[in-house]
TILUMNU-843354 format. One line per 5 residues: number of its first residue (from 1); for each residue x negated, y, z negated of C-alpha. Coordinates in Angstrom, 2 decimals. Example, Ala and Ser with C-alpha at 12.3 -4.5 7.8 and 13.67 -1.06 7.14 Angstrom:
BEGIN
1 = -12.30,-4.50,-7.80 ~ -13.67,-1.06,-7.14
//
This chain:
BEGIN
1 = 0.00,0.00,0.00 ~ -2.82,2.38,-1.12 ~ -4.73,2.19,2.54 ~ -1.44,2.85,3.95 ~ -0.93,6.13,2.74
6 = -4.12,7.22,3.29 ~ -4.06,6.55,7.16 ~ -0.83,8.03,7.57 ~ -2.26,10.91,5.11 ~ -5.48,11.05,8.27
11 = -3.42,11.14,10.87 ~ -0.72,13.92,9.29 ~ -3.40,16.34,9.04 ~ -5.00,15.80,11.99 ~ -2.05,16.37,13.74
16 = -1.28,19.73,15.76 ~ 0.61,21.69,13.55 ~ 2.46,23.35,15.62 ~ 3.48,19.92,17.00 ~ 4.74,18.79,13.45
21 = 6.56,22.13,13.10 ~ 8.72,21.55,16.21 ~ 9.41,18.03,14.75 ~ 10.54,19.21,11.56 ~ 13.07,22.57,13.27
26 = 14.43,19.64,15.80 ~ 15.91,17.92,12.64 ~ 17.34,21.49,11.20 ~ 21.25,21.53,11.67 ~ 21.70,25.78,12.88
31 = 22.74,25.79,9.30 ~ 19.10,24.87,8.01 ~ 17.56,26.25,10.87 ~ 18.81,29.89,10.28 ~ 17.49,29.42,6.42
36 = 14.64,28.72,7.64 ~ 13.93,31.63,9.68 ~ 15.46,34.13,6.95 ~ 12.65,32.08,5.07 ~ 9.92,32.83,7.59
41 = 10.90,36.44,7.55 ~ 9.91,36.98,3.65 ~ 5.93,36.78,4.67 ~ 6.18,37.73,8.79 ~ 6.69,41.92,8.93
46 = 7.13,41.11,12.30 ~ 10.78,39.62,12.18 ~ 13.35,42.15,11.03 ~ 16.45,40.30,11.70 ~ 17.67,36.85,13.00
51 = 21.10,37.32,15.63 ~ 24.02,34.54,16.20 ~ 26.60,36.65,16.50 ~ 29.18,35.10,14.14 ~ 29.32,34.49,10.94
56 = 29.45,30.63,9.94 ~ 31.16,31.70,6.49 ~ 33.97,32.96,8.93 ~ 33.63,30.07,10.92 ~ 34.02,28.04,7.64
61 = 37.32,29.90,6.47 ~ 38.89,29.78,9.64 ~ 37.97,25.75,9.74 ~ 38.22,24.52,6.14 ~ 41.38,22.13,7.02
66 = 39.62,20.61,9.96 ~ 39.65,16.83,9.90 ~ 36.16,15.13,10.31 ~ 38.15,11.90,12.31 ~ 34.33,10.57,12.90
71 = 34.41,9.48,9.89 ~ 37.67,7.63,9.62 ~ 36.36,3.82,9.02 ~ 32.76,4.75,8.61 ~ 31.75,3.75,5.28
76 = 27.88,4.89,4.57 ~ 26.10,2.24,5.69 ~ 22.39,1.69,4.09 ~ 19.30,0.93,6.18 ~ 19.62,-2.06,5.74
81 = 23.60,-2.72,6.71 ~ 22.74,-0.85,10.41 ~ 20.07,-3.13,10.81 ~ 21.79,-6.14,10.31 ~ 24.67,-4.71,12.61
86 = 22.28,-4.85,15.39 ~ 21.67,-8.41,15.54 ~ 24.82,-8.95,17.82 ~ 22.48,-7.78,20.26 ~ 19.95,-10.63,19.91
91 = 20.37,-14.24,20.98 ~ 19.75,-15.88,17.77 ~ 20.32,-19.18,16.64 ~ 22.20,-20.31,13.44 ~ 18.74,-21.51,11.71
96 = 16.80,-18.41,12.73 ~ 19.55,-15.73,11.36 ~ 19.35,-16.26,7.97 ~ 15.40,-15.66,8.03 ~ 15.83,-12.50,10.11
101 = 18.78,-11.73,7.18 ~ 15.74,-12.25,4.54 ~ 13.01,-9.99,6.08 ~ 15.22,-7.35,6.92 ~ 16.12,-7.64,2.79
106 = 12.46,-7.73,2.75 ~ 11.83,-4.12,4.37 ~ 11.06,-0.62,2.03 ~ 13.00,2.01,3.26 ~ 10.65,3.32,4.98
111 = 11.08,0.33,7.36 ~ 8.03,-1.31,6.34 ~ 8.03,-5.41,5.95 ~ 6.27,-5.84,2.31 ~ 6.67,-9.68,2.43
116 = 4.04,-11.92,3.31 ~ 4.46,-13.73,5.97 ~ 3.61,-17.18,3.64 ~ 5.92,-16.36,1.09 ~ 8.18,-15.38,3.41
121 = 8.62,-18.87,4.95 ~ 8.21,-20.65,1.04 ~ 11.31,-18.90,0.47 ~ 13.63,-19.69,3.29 ~ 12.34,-23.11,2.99
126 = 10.77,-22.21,7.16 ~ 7.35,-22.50,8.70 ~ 5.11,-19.75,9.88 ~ 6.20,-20.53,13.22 ~ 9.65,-19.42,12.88
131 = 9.27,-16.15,10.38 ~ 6.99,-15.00,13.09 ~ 9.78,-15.64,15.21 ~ 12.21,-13.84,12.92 ~ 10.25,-11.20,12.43
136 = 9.95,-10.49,16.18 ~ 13.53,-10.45,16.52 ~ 13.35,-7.89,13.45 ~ 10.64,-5.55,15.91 ~ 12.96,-5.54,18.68
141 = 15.86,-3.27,16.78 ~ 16.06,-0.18,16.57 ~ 14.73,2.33,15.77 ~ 11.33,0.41,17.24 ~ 8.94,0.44,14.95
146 = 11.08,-1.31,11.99 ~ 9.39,-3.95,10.94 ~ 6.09,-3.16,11.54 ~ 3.49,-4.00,8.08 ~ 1.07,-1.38,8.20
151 = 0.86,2.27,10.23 ~ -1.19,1.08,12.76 ~ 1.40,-1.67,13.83 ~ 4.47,0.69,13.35 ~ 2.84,3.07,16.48
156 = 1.84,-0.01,18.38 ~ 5.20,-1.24,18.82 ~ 6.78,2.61,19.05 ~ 4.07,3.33,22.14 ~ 4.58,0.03,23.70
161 = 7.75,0.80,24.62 ~ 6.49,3.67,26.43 ~ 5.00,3.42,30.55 ~ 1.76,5.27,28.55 ~ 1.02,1.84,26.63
166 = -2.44,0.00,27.34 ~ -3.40,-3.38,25.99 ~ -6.73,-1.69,24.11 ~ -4.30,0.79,22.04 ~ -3.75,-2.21,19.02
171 = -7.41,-2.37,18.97 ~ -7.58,1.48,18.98 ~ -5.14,1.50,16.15 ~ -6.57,-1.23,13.84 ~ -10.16,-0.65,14.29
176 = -10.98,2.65,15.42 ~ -8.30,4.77,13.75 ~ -10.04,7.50,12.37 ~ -10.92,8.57,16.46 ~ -7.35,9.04,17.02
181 = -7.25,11.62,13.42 ~ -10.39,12.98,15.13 ~ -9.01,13.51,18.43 ~ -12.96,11.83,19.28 ~ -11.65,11.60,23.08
186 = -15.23,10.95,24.77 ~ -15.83,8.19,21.94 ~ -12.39,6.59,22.55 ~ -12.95,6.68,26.86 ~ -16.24,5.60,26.34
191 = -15.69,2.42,24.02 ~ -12.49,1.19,26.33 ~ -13.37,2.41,29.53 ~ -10.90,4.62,30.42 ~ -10.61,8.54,31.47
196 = -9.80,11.76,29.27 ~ -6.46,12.50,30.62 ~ -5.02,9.04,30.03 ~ -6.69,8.84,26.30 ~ -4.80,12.70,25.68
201 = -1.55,11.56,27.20 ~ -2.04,8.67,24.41 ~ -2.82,11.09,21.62 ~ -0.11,13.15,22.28 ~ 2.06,10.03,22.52
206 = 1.06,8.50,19.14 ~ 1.88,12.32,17.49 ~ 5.25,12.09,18.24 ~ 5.57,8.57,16.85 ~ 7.51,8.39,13.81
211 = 5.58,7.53,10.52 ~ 8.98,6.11,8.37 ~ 11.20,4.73,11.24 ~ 13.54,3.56,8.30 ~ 14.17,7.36,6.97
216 = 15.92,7.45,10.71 ~ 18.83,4.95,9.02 ~ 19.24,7.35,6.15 ~ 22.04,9.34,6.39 ~ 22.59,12.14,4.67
221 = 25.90,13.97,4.11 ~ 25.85,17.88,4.18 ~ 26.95,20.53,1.96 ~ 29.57,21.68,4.40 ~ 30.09,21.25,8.27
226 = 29.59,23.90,10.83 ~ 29.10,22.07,14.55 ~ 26.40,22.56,17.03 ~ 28.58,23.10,19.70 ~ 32.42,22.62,21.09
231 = 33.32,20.15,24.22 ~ 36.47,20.88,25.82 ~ 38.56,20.59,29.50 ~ 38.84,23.39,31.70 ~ 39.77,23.12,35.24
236 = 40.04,19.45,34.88 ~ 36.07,18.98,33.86 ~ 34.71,18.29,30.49 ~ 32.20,21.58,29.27 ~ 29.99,21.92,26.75
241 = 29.89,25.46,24.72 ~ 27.24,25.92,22.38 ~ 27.48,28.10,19.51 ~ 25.49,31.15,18.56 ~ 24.21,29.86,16.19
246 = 22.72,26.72,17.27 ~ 20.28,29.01,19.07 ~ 19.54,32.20,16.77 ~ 17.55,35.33,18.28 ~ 14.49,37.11,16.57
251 = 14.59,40.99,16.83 ~ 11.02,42.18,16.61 ~ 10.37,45.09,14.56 ~ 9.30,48.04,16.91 ~ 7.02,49.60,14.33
256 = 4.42,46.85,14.76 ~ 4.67,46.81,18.97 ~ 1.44,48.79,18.99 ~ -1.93,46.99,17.73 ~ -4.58,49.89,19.66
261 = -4.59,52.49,16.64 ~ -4.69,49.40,13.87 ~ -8.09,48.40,12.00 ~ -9.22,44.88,13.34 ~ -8.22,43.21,10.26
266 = -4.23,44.39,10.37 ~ -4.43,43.80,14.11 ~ -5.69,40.44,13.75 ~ -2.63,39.59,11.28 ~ -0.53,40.90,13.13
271 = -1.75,38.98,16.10 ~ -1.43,35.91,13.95 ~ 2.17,36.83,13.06 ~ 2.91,37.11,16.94 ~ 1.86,33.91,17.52
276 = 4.03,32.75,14.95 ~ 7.38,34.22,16.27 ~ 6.48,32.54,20.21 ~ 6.27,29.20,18.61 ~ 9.32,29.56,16.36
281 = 10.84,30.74,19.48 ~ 9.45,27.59,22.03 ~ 10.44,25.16,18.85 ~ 13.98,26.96,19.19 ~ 14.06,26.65,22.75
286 = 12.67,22.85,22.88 ~ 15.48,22.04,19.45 ~ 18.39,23.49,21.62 ~ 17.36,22.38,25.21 ~ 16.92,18.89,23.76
291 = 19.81,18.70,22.09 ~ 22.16,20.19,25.06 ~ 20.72,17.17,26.77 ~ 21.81,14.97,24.27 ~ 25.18,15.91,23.69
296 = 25.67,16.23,28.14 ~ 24.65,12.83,28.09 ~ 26.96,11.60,25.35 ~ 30.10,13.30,27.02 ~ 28.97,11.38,30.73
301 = 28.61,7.83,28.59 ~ 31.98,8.60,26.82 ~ 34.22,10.31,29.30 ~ 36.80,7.87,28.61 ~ 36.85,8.86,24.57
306 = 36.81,12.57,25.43 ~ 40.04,11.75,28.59 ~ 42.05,9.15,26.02 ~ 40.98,8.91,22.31 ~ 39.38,6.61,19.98
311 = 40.41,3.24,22.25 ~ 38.31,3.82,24.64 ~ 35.25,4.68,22.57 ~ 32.47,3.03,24.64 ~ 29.28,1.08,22.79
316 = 25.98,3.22,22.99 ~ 22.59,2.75,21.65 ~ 19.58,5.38,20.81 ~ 18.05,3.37,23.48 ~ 20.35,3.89,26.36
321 = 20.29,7.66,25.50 ~ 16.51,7.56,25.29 ~ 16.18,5.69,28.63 ~ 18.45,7.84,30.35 ~ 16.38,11.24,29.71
326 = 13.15,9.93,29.30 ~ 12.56,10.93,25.69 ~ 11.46,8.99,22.79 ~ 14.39,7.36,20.68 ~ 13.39,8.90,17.92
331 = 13.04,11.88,19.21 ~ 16.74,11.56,19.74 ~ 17.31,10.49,16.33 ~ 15.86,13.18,14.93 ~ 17.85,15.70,17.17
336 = 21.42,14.84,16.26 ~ 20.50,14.05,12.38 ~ 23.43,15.61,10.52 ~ 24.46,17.58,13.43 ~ 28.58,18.03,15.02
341 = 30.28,18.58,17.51 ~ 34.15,20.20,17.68 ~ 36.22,18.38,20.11 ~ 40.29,17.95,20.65 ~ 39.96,14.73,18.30
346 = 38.66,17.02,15.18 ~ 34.91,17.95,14.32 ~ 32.92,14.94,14.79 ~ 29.03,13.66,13.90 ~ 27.22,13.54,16.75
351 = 25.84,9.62,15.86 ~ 29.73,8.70,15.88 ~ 29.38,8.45,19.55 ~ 26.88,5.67,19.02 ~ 28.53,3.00,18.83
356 = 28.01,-0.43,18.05 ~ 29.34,-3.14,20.58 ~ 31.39,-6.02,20.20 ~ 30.88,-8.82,23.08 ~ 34.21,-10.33,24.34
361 = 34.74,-13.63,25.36 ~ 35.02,-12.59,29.38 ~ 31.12,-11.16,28.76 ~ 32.46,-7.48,28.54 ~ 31.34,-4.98,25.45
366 = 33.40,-3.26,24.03 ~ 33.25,-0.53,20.92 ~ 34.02,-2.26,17.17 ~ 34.80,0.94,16.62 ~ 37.98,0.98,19.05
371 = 38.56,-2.34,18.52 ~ 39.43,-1.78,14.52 ~ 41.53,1.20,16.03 ~ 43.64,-0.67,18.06 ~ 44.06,-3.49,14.84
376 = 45.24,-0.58,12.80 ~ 47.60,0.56,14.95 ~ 48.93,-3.12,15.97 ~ 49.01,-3.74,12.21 ~ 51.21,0.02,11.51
381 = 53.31,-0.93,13.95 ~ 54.13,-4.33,13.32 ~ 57.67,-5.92,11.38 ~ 57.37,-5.84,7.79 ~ 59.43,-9.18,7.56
386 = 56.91,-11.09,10.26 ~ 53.57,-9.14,9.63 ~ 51.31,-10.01,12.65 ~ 48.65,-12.95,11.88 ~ 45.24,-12.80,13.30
391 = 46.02,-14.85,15.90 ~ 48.83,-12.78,17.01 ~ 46.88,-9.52,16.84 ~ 44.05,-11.54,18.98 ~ 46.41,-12.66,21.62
396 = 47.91,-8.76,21.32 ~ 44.73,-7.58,22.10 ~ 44.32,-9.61,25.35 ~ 47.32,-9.07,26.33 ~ 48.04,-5.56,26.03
401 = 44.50,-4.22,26.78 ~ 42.78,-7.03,28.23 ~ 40.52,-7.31,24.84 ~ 39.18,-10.82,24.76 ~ 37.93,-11.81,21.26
406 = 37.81,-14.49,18.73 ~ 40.65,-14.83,15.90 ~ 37.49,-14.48,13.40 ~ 36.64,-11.69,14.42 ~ 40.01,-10.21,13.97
411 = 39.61,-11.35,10.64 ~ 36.50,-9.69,9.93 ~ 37.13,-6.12,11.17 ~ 40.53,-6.83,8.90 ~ 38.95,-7.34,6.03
416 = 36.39,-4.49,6.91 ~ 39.38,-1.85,7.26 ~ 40.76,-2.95,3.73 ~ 43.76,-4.55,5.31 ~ 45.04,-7.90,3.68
421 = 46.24,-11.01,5.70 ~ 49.65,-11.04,6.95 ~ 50.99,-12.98,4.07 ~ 49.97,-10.48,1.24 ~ 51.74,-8.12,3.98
426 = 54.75,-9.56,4.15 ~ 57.84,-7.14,2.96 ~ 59.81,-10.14,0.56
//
């Protein structure tokens, strides 16, 4: 544990502040991120006011009744719980499961496995062969690098999903580490054989990796909610509308526009403080532009929520988003942490619209998420003298919206809503 926090420790330092900066404003809800540029303006003489137009306590009066539907059936699920909802995704067998079940149990919450691999198998009773199996299958969720035992492996597996991955970067990482926290690119070309501008593109690759992949599963509920942005229909087309304040302006104080007639040590501070405001305003820039991506994306993948409701909630994963615009997962993660959206359906968490996916029995996905919708409303609607059983609600399903799924199933996402079995329901 101790060597692991002080290579993470190397490369944090190392790292171009600026770079870690941006990270931490992407995360910032407009909320957060206007604090922290009222906070910025206590020591920069520079910044004499910060601009978005409307007030969010307005905003917050005007709003306070608004439903948050997002969260209607979303109980807070731990690390932990997400993780194990992912494994409908893998093709696991009945012996295997219960070891992956174990090592995720096994993980810190910073996503780190702190099981041994030997004691690992003594206590499922397994051989080496098969936790090594498991814990592949536990690598291959998401967010990647979950699973991973040390720093060094965490990147590996974040940068091997990337086209920038070479074979010689897990050597890099475990045995030449402190060249990456040096940015030592000639010793790094030399020893592999490689050339400076694919050993940068690396570097700048392993700085946006995530340290704590798990603190991605954490979430976090806010104080209040004021959305990023609104998505509505006009002239039959879905729109996105940003808010002011998801993008706030800096107003420059005039009285420090002139650095000639200043001694070199003011203008030098002030030069300092100028360099300050650009960044804040590129990390701005890069938080909102990133974001506005995001969220266009989300309203493509979902056009059928946004046309018809909850139903028709499609699955999506980080990954699709991430594959679709070419940025790092958790990248993406990080962007729509504890941010909302307003829509016609009530404000809504952006991570609402990912959604895991339920496979049917004709080899179709569909949302779990719309699927429990549809139960509840089969179930509200049903005869209080003849409840419907599972079976009936599974046949309902197929027949009514061409849902194909197994009665247990049905059971489960029952008994996940809170709902009891149609002979507790039945009106005597």
């Amino acid at each position: 544990m101790k060597a692991r926090l002080v290579q993470e420790q190397t490369l944090q330092w190392k790292m171009n502040q600026s770079l870690l900066q941006a990270i931490h404003i992407l995360q910032f809800s407009s909320v957060e991120l206007i604090d922290y540029i009222q906070e910025i303006s206590k020591e920069n003489p520079l910044i004499e006011e910060v601009n978005y137009d409307y007030d969010i306590a307005q905003y917050r009066s005007s709003n306070s009744s608004s439903a948050v539907i997002g969260e209607i059936n979303q109980a807070e699920l731990t690390m932990y719980d997400q993780l194990k909802k992912q494994l409908y995704t893998l093709d696991i067998t009945k012996e295997i499961k219960p070891l992956v079940e174990f090592g995720i149990d096994s993980l810190n919450e910073d996503g780190y496995l702190e099981i041994d691999l030997d004691l690992w198998a003594d206590k499922c009773n397994s051989t080496i062969k098969q936790v090594e199996q498991a814990l592949s299958m536990i690598q291959s969720l998401e967010p990647v690098g979950i699973g991973a035992r040390n720093l060094s492996e965490c990147i590996v597996l974040q940068l091997q999903s990337l086209p920038v991955y070479r074979p010689f970067i897990k050597n890099l990482m475990t045995e030449h580490l402190e060249w990456i926290a040096e940015e030592n690119i000639s010793a790094i070309t030399k020893h592999y054989d490689t050339n400076d501008t694919q050993v940068k593109k690396i570097i700048e690759q392993i700085k946006s990796c995530h340290p704590k992949p798990g603190r991605l599963l954490i979430t976090k509920r806010p104080d209040y909610i004021i959305p990023e942005a609104s998505i509505y229909k006009e002239m039959g087309m879905w729109k996105i509308s940003f808010y002011k304040w998801n993008a706030p302006t800096i107003k420059i104080n005039k009285t420090y526009e002139d650095l000639k007639d200043l001694e070199k040590e003011a203008a030098d501070y002030l030069k300092e403080k100028y360099k300050q405001v650009d960044w804040l305003k590129q990390a701005i820039s890069y938080r909102t532009s990133t974001l506005e991506r995001v969220i266009q994306t989300i309203v493509e993948k979902q056009y059928m929520f946004f046309e018809h409701g909850a139903f028709m909630l499609q699955p999506l994963t980080l990954r699709e988003i991430s594959n679709e615009l070419d940025i790092h997962n958790s990248t993406i993660s990080r962007a729509i942490s504890n941010k909302y959206v307003q829509t016609k359906h009530g404000v809504l968490p952006i991570k609402f619209f990912l959604q895991s996916g339920i496979r049917q029995e004709n080899g179709k996905q569909t949302a779990a998420f719309a699927v429990k919708q549809l139960i509840t409303e089969l179930i509200q609607h049903e005869s209080k003298h003849k409840p419907l059983s599972d079976e009936a609600i599974k046949n309902k399903l197929a027949e009514e919206f061409g849902i194909t799924i197994a009665r247990r199933t049905v059971m489960k996402y029952r008994e996940q809503l809170g709902i009891r079995s149609s002979m507790k329901r039945r009106d005597l």
